[in-house]
N, C-alpha and C positions, 0 to 999 in steps of 0.2 A: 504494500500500500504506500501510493508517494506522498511525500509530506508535503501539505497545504499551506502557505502563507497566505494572511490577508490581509490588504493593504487601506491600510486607513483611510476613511474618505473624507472624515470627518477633517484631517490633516489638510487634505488635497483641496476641500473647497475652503482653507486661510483658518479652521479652529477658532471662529469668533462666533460672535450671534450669527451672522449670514448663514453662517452651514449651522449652527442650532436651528434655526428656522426650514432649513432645505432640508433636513434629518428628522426632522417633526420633534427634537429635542424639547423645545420650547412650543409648547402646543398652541398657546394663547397667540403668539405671532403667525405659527404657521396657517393657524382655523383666520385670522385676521387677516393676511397674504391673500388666501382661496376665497374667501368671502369678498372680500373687498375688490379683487380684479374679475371675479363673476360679476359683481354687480354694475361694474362698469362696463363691460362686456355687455351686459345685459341691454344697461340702458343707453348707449350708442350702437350697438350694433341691431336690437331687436325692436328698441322703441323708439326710435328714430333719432334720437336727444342730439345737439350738435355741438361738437366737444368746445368750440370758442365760445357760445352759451354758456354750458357749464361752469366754463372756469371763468367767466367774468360774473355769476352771477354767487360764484363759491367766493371769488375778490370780495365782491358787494357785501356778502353776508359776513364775513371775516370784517372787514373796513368798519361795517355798521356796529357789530359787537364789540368793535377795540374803540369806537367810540363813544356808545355808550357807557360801557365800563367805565372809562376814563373821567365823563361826565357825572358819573353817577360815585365816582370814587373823589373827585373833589368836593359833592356837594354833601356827601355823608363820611366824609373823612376814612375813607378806606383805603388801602393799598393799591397802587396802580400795576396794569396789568403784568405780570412776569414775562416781557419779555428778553432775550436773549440781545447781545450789539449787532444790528443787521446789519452789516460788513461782511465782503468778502475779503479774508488778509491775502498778503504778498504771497506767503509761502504757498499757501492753495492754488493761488493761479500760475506760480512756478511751477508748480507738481503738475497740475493739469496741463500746460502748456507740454512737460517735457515729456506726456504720457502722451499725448498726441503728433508730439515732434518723434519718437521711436515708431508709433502705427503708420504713419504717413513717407518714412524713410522707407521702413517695409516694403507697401503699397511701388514707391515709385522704385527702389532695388528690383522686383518682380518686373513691373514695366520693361525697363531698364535690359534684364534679362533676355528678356523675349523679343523688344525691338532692336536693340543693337546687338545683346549676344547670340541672338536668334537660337535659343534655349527652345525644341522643341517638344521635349516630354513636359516641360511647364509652362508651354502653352498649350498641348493638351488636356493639362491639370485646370486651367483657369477656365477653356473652354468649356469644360464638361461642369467645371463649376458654374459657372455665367448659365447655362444652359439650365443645370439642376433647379438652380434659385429661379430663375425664370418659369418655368414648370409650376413650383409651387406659391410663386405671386400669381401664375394664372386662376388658381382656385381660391385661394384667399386673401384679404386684403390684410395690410398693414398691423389693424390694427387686431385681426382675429391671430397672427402669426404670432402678435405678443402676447394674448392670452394663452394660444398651445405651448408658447418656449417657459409663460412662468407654472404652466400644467406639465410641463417633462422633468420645469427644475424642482417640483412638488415629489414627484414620484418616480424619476429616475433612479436618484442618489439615493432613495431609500431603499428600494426595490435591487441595486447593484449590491448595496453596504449587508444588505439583510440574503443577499444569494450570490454570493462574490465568486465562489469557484464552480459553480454550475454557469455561470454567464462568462467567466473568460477561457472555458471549456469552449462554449460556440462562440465567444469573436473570432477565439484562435485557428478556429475553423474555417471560419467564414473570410478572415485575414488571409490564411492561406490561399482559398479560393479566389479572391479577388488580387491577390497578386501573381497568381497563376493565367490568370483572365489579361490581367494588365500588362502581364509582359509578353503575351502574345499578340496584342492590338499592337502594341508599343515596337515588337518585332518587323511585322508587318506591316504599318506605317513608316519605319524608319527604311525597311528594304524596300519597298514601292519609291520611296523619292530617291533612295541611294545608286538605284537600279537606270541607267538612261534607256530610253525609250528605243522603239522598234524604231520608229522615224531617225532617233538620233543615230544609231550606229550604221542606217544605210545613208548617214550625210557624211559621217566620218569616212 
């Protein structure tokens, strides 16, 4: 019988609240997560609601409340409302600036690749990607794609963490197969353009 490791997922999604919530660790956030993106789900995709509505009339009602509080905490000597410094600091917009400046180097190295290095299994890779994502924006829009991804990130990670060596049994599998598959497309594509033509060799 061979020996099983299992690899922490809890680790792999950063070990904070995030992956408490994605593990159902924390049930009050996870039940609040599911509830809360059904319900908006709900009411722009099924009840027609329109999301620049929504969030100006969530502004308005937020606006109204922090000023009557306000009002209503001067004129009976109460405490004003607990709000936080609304500021955004430097270093936040460094971090985000330079977690953007890595995606976008990314993004343009691949470019890069493919039009001047003329890199053709990773313009295979991008096409079939370009393609796949196209596929599934034909069925769903925008914003039902973000309700499925926060329904996978619900029940993925729990469903891998709670059956971890029966599921990397069949990727391993299935891993196999698709690189079996992939480097015979990838064979025969690279022999098809390496190959010159019936035409070219009765020019030669």
């Amino acid at each position: 019988m061979r020996e099983t490791r299992r690899f922490s997922v809890h680790l792999a999604l950063g070990g904070g609240p995030v992956a408490d919530v994605l593990l159902w660790k924390k049930w009050c956030g996870s039940v609040s997560l599911l509830v809360g993106s059904t319900a908006l789900w709900f009411l722009f995709e099924r009840a027609g609601y329109n999301l620049l509505s929504f969030i100006s009339n969530v502004l308005l009602l937020l606006v109204a409340i922090l000023f009557f509080w306000v009002k209503s905490a001067s004129l009976l000597n109460r405490p004003l409302p607990p709000l936080p410094n609304l500021e955004l600091s430097e270093e936040i917009a460094i971090k985000t600036a330079d977690e953007m400046r890595v995606w976008v180097n990314y993004a343009l190295s691949i470019a890069h690749d493919i039009a001047i290095g003329g890199n053709l299994r990773l313009f295979i890779q991008v096409t079939l990607g370009s393609w796949f994502i196209s596929c599934i924006g034909g069925f769903f829009n925008l914003l039902t794609l973000l309700y499925i991804g926060i329904l996978l990130s619900l029940s993925l990670p729990l469903l891998y963490d709670k059956y971890q060596n029966q599921i990397d049994d069949k990727l391993t599998v299935a891993h196999n197969i698709v690189q079996t598959q992939y480097r015979k497309i990838d064979y025969m594509v690279l022999r098809k353009i390496s190959t010159p033509s019936d035409e070219d060799k009765k020019i030669q």
